[in-house]
C-alpha positions in Angstrom: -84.0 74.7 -28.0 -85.8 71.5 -27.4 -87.8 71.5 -30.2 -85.0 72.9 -33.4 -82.7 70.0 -32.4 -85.9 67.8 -32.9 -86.4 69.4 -36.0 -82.9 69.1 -36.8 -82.9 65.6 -36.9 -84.1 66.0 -40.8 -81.7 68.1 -42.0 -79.2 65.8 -40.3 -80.3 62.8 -41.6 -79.4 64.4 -45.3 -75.4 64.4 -44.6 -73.6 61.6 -45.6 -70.8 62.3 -43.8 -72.3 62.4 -40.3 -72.4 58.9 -39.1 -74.2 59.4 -35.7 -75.8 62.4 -34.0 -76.9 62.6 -30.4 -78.7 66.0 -29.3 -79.2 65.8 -25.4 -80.7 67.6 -22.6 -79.2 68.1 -19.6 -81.6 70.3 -17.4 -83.9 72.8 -18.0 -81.4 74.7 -19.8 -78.6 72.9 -20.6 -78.5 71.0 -24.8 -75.6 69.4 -26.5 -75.2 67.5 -29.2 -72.6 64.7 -30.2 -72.0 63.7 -33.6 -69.4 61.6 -35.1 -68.0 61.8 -38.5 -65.2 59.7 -40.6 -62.9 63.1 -40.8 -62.3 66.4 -40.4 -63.7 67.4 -43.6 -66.9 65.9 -42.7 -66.8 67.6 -39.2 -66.5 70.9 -41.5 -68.7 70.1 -43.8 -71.8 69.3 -40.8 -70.6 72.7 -39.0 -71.2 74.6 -41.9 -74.3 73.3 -43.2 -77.5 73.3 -42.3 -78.1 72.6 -38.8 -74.8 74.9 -38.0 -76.3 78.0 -40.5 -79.3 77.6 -38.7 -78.4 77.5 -35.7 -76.3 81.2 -37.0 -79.4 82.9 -37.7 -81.2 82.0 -34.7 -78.8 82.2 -32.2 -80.1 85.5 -30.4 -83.6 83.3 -29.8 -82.0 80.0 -28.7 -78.5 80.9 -26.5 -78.0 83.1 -23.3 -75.0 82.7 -23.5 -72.5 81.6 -26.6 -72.3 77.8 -27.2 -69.2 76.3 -27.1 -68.1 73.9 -29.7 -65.5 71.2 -28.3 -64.2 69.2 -31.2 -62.4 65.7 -29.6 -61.3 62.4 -31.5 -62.4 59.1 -29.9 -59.6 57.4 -29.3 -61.7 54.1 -28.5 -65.1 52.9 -29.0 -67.5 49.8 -28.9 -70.3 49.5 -31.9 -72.5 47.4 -31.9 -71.8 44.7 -34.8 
């Protein structure tokens, strides 16, 4: 799992519409990824693309069990300038 969301990075970098992306490890085990995006549609638009239909086809390989997908809006933030 490790390594596709290092290889993800590239296709990620190709979407416009997502603004920040953040794929973490937690344990030996454990992924996630953050990403941010200016609106729904561009949440849509990243979930259904490339690292999402990828993700699709190898998800027998890469999961044990389902991964759960937690959409949330920041309500506040600090950027830096």
């Amino acid at each position: 799992m490790a390594q596709f969301l290092t290889d993800a990075q590239a296709i990620v970098e190709e979407e416009p519409d997502t603004r920040a992306w953040f794929a973490v490890q937690f344990d030996a085990s454990t992924f996630g990824i953050f990403d941010v995006f200016p609106d729904d549609a561009g949440r849509q638009a990243h979930l259904a693309g490339g690292v999402g239909t990828a993700l699709g086809k190898r998800a027998d390989e890469l999961f044990t069990v389902a991964p759960a997908i937690e959409n949330v809006d920041i309500l506040a933030s600090k950027l830096p300038a």
